[in-house]
N, C-alpha and C positions, 0 to 999 in steps of 0.2 A: 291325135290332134292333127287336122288339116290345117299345113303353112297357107296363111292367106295369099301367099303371094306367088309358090306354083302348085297348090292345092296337093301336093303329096303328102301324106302319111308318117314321114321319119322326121322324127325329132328327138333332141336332146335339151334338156332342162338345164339350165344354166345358172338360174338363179330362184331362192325360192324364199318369199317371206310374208305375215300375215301384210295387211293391207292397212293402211293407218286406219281405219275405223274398227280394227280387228275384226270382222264379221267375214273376211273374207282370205284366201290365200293368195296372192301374185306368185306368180312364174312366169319366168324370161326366159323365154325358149330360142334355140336355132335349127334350124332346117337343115338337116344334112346332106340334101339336095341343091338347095340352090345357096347354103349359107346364109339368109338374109335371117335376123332375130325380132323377134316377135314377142308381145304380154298374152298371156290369158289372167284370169280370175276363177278361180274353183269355188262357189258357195253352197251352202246346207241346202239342199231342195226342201222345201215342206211340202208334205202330206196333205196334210189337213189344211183346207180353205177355212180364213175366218169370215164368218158371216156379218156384217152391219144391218142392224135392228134399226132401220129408220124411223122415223118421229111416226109415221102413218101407221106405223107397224111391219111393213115389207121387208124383205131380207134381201139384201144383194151382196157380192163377192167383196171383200176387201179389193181396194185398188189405192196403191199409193200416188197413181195419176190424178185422182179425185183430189187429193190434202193437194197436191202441188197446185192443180188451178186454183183452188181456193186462196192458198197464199198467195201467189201472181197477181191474182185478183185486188187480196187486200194492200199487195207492195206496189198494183201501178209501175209508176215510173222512181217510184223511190231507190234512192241508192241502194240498196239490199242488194249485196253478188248473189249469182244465183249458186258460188257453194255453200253459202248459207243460207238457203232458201231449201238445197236438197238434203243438207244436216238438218233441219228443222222436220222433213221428212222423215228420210231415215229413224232419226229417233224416236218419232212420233211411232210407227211401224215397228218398230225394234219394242216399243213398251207396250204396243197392246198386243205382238205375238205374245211378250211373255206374261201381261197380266189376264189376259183369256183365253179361253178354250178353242171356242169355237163362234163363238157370239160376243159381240162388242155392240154395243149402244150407238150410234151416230150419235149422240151427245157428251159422250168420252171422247170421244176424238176430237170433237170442235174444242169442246174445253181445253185437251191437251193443247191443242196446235195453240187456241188464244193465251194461253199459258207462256208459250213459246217462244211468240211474235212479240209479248209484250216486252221482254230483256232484248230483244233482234231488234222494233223499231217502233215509235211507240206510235205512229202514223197510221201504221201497217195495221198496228195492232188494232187502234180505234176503228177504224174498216172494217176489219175482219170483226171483231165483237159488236159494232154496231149490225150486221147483217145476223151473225150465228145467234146471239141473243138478243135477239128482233127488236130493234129498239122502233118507239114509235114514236116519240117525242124530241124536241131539242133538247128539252131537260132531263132527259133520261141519259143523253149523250153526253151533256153537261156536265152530268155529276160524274159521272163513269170518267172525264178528262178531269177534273178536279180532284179524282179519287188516283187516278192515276199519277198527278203533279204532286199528290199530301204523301203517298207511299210509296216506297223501292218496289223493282219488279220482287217479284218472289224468286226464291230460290228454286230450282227446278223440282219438278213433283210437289209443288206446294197445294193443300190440296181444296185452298180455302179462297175462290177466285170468286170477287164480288160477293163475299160473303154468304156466298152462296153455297 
């Protein structure tokens, strides 16, 4: 590991523990060289790219820069911090590596995220599902905030959103 701060090569590990999302290791290093300490993060490289099967039918790469605009989009200027904005990622990422292969739906993941946002903010939410499940109507929007006021978010992995 190169110290970022005189790019030399020696170092000693100092501290080592997973990372509170557990998906990752922290280690607090110092430079034997110039003394000054330093973080890395060591994570699992995947392999295997998953693909998203868009509505057209097209295939493109996973990217979890894609869910983030998305949210941003639906949060505006809403109070939502943005470490809850990149948990709502994360997990979202974290449950279609482990429920797919290699191929995921672009309508799994929107549903995840709306799933998401709806316990996160329910602003955000209406947003984000007024766009992802194209509403064309006021009344369609209508019912979706009146459905959202009659019942609690769901509990996460619920798998019954708008009864659909």
């Amino acid at each position: 590991m190169h110290c970022p701060y005189c790019a030399r090569d020696k170092d000693k590990v100092i501290d080592s523990r997973p990372s509170d999302s557990g998906d990752a290791i922290r280690r607090r290093r110092e430079c034997i060289a110039c003394g000054k300490r330093f973080t890395t993060y060591e994570r699992v490289e995947r392999t295997e790219r998953l693909m998203v099967v868009k509505r057209d039918g097209t295939r493109v790469p996973f990217n979890p820069d894609n869910i983030m605009r998305g949210i941003s989009s639906a949060c505006g200027k809403r109070p939502v911090p943005a470490s809850e904005k990149e948990r709502v990622v994360r997990e979202v990422e974290e449950e279609m590596h482990r429920e797919f292969e290699r191929e995921v739906p672009s309508r799994a993941i929107g549903k995840r995220v709306a799933e998401k946002l709806r316990s996160v903010d329910h602003i955000s939410y209406i947003r984000f599902a007024s766009e992802y499940y194209q509403f064309s109507t006021v009344g369609e929007i209508q019912r979706e905030i009146d459905d959202l006021a009659d019942r609690p978010a769901p509990a996460p992995g619920h798998p019954d959103l708008f009864g659909s």
